[in-house]
N, C-alpha and C positions, 0 to 999 in steps of 0.2 A: 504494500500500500504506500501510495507517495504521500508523502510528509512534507512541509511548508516548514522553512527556513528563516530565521533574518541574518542576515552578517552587516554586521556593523563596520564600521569605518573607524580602521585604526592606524598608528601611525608607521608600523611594519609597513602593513600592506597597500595603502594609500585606495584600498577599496571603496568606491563611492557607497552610499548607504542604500539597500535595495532587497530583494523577494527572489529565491531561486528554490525551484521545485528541484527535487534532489530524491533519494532512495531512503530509509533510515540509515543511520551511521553516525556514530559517536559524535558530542558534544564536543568542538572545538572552542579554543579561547576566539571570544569574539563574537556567539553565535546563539540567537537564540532558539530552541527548537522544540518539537513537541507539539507543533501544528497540526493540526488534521485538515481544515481548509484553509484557502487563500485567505476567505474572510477573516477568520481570526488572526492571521497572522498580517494581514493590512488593519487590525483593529489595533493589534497590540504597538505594531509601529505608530500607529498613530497618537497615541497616548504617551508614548516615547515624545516625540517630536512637541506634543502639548506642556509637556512636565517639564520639558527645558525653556522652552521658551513663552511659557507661560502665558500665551495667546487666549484670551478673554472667548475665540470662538470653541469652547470646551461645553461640555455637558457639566450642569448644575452639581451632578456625582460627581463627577471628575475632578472640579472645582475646589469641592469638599475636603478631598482628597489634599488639596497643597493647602487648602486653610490650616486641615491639623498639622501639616508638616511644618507650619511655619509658625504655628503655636504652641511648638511641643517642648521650648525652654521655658513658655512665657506661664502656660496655663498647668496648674497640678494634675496629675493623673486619674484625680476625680472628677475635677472638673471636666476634664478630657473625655470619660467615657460618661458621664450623664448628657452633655451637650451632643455626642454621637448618638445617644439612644433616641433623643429628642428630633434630632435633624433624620433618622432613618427612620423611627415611625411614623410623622407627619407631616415632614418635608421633602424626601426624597420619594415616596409614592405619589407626589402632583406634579413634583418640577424635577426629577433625577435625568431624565430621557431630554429635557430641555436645553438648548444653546444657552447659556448664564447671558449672554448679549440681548436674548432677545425676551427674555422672560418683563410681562410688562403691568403696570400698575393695577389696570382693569383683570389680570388673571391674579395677581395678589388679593383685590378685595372677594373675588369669585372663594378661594381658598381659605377667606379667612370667614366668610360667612358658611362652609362648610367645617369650618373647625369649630363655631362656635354651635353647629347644631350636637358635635357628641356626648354634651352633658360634662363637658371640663370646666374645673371653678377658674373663676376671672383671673386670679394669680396665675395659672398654670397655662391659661390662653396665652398672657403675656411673658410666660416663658416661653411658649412657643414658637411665638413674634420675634423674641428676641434671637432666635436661634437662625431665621430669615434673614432678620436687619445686621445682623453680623455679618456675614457671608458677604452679603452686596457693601458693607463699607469696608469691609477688606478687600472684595474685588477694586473699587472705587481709590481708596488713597494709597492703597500700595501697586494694583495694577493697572489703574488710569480705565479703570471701565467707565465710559463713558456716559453711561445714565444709571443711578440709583431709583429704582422704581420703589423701594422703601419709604423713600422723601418723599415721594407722593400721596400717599395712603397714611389713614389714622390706623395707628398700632392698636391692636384688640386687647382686651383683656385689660385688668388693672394692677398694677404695681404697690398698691396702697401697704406699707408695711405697718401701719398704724390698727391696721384693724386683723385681724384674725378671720379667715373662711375655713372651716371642717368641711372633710369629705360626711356625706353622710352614707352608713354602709348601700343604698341603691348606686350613691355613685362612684361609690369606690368598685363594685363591682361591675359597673361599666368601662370605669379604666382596665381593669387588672383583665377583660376577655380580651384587651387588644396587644397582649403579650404572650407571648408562647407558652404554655405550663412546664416546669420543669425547668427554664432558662435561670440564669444567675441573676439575670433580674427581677425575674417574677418572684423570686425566693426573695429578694431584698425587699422590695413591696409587698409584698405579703408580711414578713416580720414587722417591718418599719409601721404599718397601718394598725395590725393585730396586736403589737406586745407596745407600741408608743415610742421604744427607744430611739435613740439619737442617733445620726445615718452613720456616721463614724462608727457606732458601735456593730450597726447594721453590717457594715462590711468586712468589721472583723470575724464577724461567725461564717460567715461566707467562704 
């Protein structure tokens, strides 16, 4: 079965960067392999080519993708994987397949009037939001994207830290069916909601 190749451009071989269908045969330096179609193996160079030069016409995943790389001295490692949990259950199922250039004000308020029918308290919309309006202003002052569709739209949900919202057990259990059972998170929310304790401690039994 023929296999899809990349060989990259190194300074040995002064080979231009390109796609050569080939037999299997061992992994040389330089090469990436384990293709089964063209397609994926023009998908994967493509990503390549994005990662470096960090071209604004990426997909909103994609995107994602160098936000945490470039947040990854600045932001703790919890903070790191609750902002991913956030951005892949309710952000990357509307806008992940999306060009980040072209994503536009009026399909943000469409998304965010569907976020606010699942029964999420006001605090938690606005985290939600938050996990949106981040993305595009790190696209915007560190990679020059050209329009923040954020600045457009009133941000949902409320921030108010003066007052207190309880889940109540209907809507706790309407969050907890939109996580997988048995995941490491779903065990962190489960304890964190049922026993009160404090998330720190939450992640220590984990």
């Amino acid at each position: 079965m023929a296999v899809w190749l990349i060989r990259r451009k190194t300074q040995k071989s002064g080979r231009r960067n390109g796609l050569r269908q080939r037999q299997k045969e061992r992994r040389k330096s330089g090469e990436r392999g384990g293709f089964e179609t063209k397609r994926e193996a023009l998908e994967y160079e493509r990503q390549k080519k994005l990662s470096s030069s960090r071209s604004m016409d990426m997909k909103l995943s994609e995107f994602m993708e160098v936000y945490f790389e470039d947040k990854q001295n600045e932001l703790k490692d919890r903070t790191m994987k609750n902002k991913r949990y956030m951005m892949e259950q309710h952000i990357i199922p509307y806008f992940g397949e999306q060009m980040l250039s072209e994503i536009t004000a009026s399909q943000i308020i469409q998304w965010q009037n569907e976020m606010q029918t699942k029964g999420f308290s006001e605090s938690y919309l606005r985290m939600i939001q938050n996990q949106l309006t981040c993305i595009f202003t790190h696209a915007s002052r560190i990679y020059d994207l050209h329009t923040n569709p954020c600045k457009k739209v009133k941000r949902m949900g409320n921030s108010d830290s003066r007052s207190l919202d309880f889940w109540t057990t209907e809507e706790y259990q309407r969050f907890i069916q939109t996580i997988e059972p048995g995941t490491r998170y779903y065990l962190i929310f489960e304890i964190l909601f049922w026993t009160g304790c404090r998330i720190g401690d939450a992640y220590g039994k984990i």
